[in-house]
Short mmCIF file of the C-alpha atoms (twelve columns), coordinates in Angstrom:
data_MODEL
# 
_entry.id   MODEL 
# 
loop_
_atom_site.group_PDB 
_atom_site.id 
_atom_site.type_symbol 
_atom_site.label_atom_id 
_atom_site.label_alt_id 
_atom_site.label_comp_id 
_atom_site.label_asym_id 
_atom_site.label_seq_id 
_atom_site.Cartn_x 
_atom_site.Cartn_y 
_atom_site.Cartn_z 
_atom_site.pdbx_PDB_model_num 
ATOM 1   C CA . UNK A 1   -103.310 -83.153  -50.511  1 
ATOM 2   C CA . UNK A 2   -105.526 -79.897  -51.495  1 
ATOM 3   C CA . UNK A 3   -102.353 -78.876  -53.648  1 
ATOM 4   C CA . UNK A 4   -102.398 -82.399  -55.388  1 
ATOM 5   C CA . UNK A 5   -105.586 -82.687  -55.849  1 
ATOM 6   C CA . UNK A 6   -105.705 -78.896  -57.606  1 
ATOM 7   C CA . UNK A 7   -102.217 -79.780  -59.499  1 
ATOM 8   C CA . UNK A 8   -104.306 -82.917  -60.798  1 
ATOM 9   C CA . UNK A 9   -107.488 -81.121  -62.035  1 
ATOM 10  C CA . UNK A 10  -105.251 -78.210  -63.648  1 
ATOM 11  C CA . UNK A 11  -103.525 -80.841  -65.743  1 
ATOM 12  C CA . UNK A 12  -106.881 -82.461  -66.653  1 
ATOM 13  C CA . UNK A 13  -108.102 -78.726  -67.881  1 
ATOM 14  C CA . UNK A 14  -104.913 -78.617  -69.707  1 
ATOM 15  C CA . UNK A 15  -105.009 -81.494  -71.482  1 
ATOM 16  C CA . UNK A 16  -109.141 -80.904  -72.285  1 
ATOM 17  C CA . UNK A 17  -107.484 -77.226  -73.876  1 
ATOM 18  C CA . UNK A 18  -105.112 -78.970  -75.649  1 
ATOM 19  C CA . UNK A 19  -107.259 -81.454  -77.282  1 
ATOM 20  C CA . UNK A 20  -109.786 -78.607  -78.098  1 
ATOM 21  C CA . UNK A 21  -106.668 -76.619  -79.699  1 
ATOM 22  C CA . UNK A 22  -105.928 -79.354  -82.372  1 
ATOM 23  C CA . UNK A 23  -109.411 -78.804  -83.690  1 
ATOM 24  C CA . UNK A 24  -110.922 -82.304  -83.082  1 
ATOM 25  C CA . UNK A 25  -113.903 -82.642  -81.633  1 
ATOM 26  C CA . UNK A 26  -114.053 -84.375  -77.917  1 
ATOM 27  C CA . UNK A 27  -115.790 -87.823  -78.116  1 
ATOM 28  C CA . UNK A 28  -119.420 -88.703  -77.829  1 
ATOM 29  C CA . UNK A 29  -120.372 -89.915  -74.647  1 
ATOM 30  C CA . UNK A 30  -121.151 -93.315  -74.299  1 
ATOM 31  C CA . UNK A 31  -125.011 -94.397  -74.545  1 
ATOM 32  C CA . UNK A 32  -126.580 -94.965  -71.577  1 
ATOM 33  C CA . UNK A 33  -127.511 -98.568  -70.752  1 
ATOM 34  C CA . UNK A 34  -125.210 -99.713  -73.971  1 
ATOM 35  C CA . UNK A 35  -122.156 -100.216 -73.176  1 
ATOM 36  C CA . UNK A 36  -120.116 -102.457 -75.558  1 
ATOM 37  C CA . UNK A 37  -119.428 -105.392 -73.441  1 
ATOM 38  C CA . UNK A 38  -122.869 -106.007 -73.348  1 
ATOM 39  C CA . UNK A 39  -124.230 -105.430 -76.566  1 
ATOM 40  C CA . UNK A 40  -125.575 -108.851 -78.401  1 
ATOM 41  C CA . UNK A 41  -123.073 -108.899 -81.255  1 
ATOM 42  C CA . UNK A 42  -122.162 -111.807 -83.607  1 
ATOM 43  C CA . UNK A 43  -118.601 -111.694 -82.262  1 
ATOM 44  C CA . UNK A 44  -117.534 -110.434 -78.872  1 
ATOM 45  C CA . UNK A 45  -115.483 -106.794 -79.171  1 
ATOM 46  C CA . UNK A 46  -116.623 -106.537 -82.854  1 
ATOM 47  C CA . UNK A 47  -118.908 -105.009 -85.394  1 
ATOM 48  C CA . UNK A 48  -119.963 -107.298 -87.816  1 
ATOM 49  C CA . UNK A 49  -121.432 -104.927 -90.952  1 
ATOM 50  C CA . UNK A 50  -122.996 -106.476 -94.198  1 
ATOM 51  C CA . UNK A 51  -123.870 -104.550 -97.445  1 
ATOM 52  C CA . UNK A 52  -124.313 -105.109 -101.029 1 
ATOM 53  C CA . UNK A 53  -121.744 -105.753 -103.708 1 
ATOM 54  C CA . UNK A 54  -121.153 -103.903 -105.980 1 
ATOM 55  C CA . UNK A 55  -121.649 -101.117 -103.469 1 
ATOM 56  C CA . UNK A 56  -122.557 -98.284  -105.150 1 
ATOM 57  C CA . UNK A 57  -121.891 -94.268  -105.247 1 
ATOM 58  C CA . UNK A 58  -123.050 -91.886  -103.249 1 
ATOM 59  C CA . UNK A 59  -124.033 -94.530  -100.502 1 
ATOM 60  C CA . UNK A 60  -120.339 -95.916  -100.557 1 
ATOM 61  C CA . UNK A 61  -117.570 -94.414  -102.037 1 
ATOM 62  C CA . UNK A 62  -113.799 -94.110  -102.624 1 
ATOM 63  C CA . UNK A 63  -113.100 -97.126  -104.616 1 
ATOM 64  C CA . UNK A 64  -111.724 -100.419 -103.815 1 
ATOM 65  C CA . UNK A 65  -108.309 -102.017 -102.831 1 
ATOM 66  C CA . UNK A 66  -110.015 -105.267 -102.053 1 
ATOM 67  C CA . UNK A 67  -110.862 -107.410 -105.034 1 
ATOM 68  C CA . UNK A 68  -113.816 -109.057 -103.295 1 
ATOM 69  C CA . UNK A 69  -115.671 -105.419 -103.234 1 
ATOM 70  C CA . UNK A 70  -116.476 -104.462 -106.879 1 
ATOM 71  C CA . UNK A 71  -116.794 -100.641 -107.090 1 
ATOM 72  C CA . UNK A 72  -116.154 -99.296  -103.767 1 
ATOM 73  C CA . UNK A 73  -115.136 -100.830 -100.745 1 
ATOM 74  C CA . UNK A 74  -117.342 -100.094 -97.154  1 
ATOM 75  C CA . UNK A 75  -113.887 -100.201 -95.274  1 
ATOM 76  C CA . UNK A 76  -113.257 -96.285  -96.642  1 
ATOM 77  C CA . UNK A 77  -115.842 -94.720  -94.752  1 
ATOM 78  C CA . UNK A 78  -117.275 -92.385  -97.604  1 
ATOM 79  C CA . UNK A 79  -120.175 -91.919  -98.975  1 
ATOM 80  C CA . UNK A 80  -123.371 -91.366  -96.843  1 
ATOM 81  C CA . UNK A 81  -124.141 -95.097  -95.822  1 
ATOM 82  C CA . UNK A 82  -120.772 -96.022  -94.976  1 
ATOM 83  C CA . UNK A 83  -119.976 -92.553  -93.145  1 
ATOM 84  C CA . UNK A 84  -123.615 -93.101  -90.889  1 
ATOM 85  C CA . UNK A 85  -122.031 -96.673  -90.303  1 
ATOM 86  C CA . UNK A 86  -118.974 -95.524  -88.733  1 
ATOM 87  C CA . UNK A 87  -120.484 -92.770  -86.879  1 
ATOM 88  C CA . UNK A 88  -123.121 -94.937  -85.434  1 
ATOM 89  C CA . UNK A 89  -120.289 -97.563  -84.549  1 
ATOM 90  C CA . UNK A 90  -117.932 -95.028  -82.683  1 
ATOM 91  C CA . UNK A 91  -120.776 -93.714  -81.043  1 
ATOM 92  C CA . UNK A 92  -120.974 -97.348  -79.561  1 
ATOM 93  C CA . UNK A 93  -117.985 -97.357  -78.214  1 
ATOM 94  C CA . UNK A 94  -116.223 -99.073  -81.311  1 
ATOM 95  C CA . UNK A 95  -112.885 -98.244  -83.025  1 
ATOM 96  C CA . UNK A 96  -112.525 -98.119  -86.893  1 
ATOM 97  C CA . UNK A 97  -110.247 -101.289 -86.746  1 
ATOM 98  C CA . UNK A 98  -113.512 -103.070 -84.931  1 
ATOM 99  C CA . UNK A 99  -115.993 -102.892 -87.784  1 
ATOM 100 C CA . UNK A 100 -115.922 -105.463 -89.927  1 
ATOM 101 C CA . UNK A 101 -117.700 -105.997 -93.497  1 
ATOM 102 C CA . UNK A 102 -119.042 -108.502 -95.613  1 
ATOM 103 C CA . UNK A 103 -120.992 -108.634 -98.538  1 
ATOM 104 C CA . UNK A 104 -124.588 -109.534 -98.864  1 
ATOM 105 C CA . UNK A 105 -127.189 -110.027 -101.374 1 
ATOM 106 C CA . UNK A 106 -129.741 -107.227 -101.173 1 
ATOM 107 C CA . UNK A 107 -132.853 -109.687 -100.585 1 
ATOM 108 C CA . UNK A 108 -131.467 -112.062 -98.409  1 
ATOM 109 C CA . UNK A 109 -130.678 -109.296 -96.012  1 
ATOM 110 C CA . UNK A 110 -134.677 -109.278 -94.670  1 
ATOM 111 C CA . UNK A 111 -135.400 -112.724 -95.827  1 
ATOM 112 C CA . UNK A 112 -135.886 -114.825 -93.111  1 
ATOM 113 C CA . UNK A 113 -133.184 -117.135 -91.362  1 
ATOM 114 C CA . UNK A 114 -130.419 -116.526 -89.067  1 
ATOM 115 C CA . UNK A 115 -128.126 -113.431 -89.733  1 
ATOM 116 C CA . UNK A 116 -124.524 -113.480 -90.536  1 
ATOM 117 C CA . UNK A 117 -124.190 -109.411 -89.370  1 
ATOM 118 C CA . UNK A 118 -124.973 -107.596 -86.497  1 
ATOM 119 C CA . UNK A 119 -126.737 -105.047 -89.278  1 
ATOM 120 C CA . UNK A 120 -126.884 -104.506 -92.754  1 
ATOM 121 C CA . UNK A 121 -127.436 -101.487 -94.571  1 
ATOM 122 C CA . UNK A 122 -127.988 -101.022 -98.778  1 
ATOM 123 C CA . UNK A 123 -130.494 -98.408  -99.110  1 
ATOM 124 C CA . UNK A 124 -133.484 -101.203 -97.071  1 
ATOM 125 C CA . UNK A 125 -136.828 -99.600  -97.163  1 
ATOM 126 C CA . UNK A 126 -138.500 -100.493 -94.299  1 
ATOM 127 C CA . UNK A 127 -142.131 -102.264 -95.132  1 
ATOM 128 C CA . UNK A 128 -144.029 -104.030 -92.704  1 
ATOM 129 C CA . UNK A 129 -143.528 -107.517 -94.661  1 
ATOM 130 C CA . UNK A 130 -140.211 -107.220 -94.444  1 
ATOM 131 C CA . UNK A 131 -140.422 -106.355 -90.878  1 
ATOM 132 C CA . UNK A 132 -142.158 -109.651 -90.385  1 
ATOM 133 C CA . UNK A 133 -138.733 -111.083 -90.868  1 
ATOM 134 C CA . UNK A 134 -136.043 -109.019 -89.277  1 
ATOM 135 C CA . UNK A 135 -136.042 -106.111 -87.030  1 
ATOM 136 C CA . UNK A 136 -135.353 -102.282 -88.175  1 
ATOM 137 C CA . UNK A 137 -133.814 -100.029 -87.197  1 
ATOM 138 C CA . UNK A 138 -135.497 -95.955  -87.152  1 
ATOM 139 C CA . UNK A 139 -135.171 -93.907  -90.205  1 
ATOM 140 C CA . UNK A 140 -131.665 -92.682  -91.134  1 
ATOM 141 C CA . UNK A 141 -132.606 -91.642  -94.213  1 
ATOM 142 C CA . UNK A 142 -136.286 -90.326  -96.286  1 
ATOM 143 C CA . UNK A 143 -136.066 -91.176  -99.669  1 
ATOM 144 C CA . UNK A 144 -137.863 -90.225  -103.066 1 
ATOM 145 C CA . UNK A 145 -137.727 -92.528  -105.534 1 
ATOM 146 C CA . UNK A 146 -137.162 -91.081  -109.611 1 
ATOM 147 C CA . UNK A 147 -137.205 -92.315  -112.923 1 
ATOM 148 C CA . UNK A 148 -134.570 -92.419  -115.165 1 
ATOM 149 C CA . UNK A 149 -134.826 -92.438  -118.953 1 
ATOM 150 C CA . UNK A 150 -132.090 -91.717  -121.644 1 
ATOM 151 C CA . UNK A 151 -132.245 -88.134  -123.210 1 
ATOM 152 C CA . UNK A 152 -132.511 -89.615  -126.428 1 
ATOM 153 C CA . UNK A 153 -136.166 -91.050  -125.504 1 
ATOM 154 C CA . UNK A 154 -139.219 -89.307  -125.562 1 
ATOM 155 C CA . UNK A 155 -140.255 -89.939  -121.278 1 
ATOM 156 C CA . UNK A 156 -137.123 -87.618  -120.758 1 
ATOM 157 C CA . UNK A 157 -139.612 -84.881  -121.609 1 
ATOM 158 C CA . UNK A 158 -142.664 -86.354  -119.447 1 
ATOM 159 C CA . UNK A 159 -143.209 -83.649  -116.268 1 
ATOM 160 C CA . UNK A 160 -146.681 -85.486  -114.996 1 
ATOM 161 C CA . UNK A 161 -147.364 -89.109  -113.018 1 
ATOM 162 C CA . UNK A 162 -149.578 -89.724  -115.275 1 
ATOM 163 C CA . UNK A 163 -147.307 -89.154  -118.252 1 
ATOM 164 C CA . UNK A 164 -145.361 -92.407  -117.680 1 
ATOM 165 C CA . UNK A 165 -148.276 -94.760  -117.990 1 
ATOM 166 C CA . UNK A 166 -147.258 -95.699  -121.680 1 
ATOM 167 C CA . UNK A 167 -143.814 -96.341  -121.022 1 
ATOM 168 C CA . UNK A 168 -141.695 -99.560  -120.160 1 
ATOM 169 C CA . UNK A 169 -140.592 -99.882  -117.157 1 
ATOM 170 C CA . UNK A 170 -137.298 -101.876 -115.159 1 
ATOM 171 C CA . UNK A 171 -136.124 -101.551 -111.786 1 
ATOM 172 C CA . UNK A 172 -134.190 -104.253 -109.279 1 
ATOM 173 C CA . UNK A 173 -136.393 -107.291 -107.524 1 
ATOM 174 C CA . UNK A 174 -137.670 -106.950 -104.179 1 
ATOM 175 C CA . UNK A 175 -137.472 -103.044 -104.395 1 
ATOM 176 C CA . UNK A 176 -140.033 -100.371 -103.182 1 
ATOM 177 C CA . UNK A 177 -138.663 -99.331  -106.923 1 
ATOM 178 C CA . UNK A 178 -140.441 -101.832 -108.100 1 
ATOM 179 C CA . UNK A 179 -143.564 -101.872 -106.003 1 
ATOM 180 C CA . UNK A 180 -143.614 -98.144  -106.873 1 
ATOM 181 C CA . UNK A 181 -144.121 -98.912  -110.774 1 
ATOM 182 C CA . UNK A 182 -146.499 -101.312 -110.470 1 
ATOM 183 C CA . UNK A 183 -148.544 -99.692  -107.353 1 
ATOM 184 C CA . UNK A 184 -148.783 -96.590  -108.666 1 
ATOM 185 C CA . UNK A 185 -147.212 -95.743  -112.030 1 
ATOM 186 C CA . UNK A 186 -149.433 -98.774  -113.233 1 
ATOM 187 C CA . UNK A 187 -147.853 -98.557  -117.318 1 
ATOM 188 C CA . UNK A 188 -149.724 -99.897  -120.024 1 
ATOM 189 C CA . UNK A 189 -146.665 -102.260 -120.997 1 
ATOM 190 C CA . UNK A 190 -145.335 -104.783 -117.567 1 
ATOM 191 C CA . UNK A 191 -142.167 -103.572 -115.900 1 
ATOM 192 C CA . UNK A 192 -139.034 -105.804 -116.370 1 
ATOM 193 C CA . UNK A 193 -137.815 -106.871 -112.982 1 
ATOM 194 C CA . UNK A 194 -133.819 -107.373 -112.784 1 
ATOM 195 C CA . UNK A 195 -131.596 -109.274 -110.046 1 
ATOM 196 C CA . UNK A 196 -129.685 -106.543 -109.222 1 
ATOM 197 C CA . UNK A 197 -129.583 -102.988 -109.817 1 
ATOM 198 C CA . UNK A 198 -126.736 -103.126 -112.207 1 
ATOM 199 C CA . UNK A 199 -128.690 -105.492 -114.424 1 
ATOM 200 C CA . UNK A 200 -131.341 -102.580 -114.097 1 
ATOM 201 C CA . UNK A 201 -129.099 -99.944  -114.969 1 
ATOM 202 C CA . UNK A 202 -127.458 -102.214 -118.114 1 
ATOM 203 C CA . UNK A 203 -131.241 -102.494 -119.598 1 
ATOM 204 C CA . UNK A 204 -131.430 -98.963  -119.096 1 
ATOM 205 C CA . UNK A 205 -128.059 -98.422  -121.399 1 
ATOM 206 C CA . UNK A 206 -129.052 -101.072 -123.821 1 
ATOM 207 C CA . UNK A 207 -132.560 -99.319  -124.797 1 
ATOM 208 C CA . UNK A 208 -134.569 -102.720 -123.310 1 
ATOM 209 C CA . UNK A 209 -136.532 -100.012 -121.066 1 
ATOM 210 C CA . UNK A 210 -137.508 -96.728  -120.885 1 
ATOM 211 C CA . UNK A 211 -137.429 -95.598  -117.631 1 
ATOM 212 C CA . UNK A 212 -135.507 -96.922  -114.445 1 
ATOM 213 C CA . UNK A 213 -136.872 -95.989  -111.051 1 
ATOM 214 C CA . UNK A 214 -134.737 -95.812  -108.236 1 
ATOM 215 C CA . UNK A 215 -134.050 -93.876  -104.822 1 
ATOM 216 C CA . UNK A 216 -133.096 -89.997  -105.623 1 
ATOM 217 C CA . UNK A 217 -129.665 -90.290  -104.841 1 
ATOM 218 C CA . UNK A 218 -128.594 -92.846  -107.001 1 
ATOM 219 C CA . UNK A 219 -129.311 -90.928  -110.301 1 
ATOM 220 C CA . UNK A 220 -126.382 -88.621  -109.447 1 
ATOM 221 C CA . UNK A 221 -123.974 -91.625  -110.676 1 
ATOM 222 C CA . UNK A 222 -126.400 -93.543  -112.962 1 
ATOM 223 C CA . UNK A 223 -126.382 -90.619  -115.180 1 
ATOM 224 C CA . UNK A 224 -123.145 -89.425  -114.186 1 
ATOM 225 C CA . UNK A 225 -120.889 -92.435  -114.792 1 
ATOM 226 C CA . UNK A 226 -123.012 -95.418  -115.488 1 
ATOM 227 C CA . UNK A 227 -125.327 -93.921  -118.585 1 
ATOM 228 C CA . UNK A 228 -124.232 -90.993  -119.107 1 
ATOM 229 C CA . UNK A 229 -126.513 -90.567  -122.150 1 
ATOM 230 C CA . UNK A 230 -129.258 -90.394  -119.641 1 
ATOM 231 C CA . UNK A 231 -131.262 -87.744  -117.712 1 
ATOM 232 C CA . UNK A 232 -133.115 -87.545  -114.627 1 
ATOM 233 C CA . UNK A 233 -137.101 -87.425  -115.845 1 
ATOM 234 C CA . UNK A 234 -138.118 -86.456  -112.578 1 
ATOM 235 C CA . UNK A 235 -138.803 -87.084  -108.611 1 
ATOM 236 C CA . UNK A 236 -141.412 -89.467  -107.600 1 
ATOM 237 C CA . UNK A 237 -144.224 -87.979  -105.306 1 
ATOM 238 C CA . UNK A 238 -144.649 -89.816  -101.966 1 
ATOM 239 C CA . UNK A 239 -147.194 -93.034  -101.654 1 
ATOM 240 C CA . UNK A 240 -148.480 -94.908  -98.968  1 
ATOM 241 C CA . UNK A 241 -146.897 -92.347  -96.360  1 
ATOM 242 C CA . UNK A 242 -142.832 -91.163  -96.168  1 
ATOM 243 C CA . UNK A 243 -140.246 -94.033  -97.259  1 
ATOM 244 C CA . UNK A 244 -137.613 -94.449  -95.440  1 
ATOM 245 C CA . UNK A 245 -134.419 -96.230  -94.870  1 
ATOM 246 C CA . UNK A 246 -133.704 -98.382  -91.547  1 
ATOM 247 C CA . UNK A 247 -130.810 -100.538 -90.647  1 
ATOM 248 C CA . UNK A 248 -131.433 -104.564 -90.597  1 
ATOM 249 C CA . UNK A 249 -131.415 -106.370 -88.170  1 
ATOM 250 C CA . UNK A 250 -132.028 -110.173 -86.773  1 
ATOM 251 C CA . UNK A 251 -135.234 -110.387 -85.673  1 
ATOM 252 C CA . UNK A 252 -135.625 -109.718 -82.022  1 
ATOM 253 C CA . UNK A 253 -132.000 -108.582 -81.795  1 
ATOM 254 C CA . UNK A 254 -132.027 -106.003 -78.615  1 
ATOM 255 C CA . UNK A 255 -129.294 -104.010 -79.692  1 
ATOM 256 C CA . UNK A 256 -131.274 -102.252 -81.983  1 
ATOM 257 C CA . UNK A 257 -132.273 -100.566 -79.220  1 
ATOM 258 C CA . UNK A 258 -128.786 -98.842  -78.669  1 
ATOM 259 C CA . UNK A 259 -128.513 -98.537  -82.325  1 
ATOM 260 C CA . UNK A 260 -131.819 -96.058  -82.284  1 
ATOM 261 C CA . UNK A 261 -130.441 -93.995  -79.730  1 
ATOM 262 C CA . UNK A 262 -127.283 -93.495  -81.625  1 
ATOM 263 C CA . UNK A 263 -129.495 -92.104  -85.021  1 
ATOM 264 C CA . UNK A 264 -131.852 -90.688  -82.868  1 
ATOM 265 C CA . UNK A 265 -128.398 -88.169  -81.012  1 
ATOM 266 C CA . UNK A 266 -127.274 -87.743  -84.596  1 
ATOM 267 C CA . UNK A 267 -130.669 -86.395  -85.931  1 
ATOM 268 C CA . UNK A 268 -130.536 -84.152  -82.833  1 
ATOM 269 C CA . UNK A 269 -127.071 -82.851  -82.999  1 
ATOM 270 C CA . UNK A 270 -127.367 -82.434  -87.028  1 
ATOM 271 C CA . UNK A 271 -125.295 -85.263  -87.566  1 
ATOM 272 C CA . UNK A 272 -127.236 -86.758  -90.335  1 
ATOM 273 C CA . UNK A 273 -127.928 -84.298  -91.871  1 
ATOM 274 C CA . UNK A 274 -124.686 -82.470  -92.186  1 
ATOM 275 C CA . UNK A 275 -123.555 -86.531  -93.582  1 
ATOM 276 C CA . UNK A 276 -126.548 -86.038  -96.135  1 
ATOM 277 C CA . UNK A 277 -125.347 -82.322  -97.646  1 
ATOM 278 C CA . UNK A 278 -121.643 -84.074  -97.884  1 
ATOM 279 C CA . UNK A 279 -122.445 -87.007  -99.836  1 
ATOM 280 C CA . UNK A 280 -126.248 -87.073  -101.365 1 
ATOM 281 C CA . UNK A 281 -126.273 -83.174  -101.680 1 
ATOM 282 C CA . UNK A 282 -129.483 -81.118  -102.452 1 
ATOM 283 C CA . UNK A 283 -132.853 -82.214  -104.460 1 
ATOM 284 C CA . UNK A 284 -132.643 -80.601  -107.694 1 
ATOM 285 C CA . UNK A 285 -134.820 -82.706  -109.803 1 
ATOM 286 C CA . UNK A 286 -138.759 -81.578  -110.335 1 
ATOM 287 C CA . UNK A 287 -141.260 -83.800  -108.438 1 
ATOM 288 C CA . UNK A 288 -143.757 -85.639  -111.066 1 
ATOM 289 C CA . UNK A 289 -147.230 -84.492  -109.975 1 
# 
């Protein structure tokens, strides 16, 4: 028996050696108190994951197979939204093949009413209306927001807060972007509010605004791809305390619970932020004072 028993645990060593050999990481142990069978999930043995379409670069990324998704598909696992998704999932206890995805309008993600997805994530800032609605999740992401204006117009040379007062202003409905302009820019000339961010973006292109504000990240392919005529102006001091992004939830929905401790591990282990230097990269643009 005592020879068994030591023949047993020498193969377990072994094969622990042998998966540490290949290079891949072991697994995350599973959450305590959240183990899949009894999370509350729209569909037994399934993630059901909502975002907004088109889905846009660096948040999601790698393009699209699937006509239904516009500019890249959430199924790829790149970009930094769609990479936290997956890790979050597997950390849960859930297989690639078990996450499922469907598209969602940006404001009727938090609006009230019954939810479709066990959570949906498209760059959400969480605000306590909003939270009057649906449940949050913690931070997995702070955000600046910046204004972007093409090189060809004079606010590409504005380096002050106070410098963009006598511009016109656009930026999506619904949108700390746009609470920003009018809460704290405060221009001369009312901002143009847009259903969607690519509307935004278009009026941007098209000369119908000066300056679009958005999160920090986003400029990299707004000026990149979209407009490429255009320029960064400048980072967007913080307001009303740090913004930050949070998973949505249905309101009340208790496996936001397990969800927290799976951002809260990846904060600790560096997780996040190793996700954020892949896909969202450094700050590089000045901060408007």
């Amino acid at each position: 028996m005592r020879v068994a028993f030591l023949g047993l645990t020498l193969t377990v060593l072994a094969l622990g050696l042998a998966a540490t050999a290949t290079g891949r990481p072991a697994s995350h142990a599973a959450i305590a108190g959240c183990a899949k069978n009894t999370l509350n999930l729209v569909t037994d043995g399934q993630l059901s994951l909502a975002t907004d379409n088109p889905a846009f670069d660096p948040w999601w990324s790698g393009g699209s197979k699937d006509k239904d998704w516009e500019i890249n598909d959430p199924t790829t696992r790149k970009g930094y939204e769609s990479a936290v998704a997956y890790e979050i999932a597997k950390r849960l206890g859930f297989t690639n093949k078990q996450v499922t995805w469907q598209a969602v309008p940006f404001g009727k993600s938090y609006a009230p009413g019954r939810k479709s997805f066990d959570w949906y994530m498209a760059q959400v800032s969480v605000r306590p209306e909003r939270a009057k609605a649906v449940t949050f999740s913690t931070s997995y992401y702070e955000v600046n927001q910046a204004v972007v204006g093409l090189k060809a117009n004079p606010i590409s040379k504005v380096r002050s807060l106070a410098g963009l007062k006598r511009y016109k202003f656009g930026a999506q409905v619904g949108t700390t972007s746009y609470s920003y302009i009018t809460k704290y820019i405060r221009p001369s000339e009312q901002p143009n509010v847009y259903d969607s961010n690519a509307d935004a973006v278009a009026a941007l292109k098209n000369g119908q605004i000066d300056g679009l504000v958005v999160d920090y990240p986003s400029t990299g392919y707004i000026t990149a791809v979209q407009v490429p005529k255009s320029t960064v102006v400048g980072r967007l001091p913080n307001r009303g305390g740090q913004e930050h992004f949070g998973l949505v939830l249905q309101k009340g929905n208790r496996l936001v619970a397990c969800v927290n401790k799976a951002i809260r591990a990846m904060s600790r282990d560096g997780t996040l932020k190793r996700l954020e230097l892949r896909w969202l990269g450094r700050a590089g643009a000045p901060v408007l004072k």
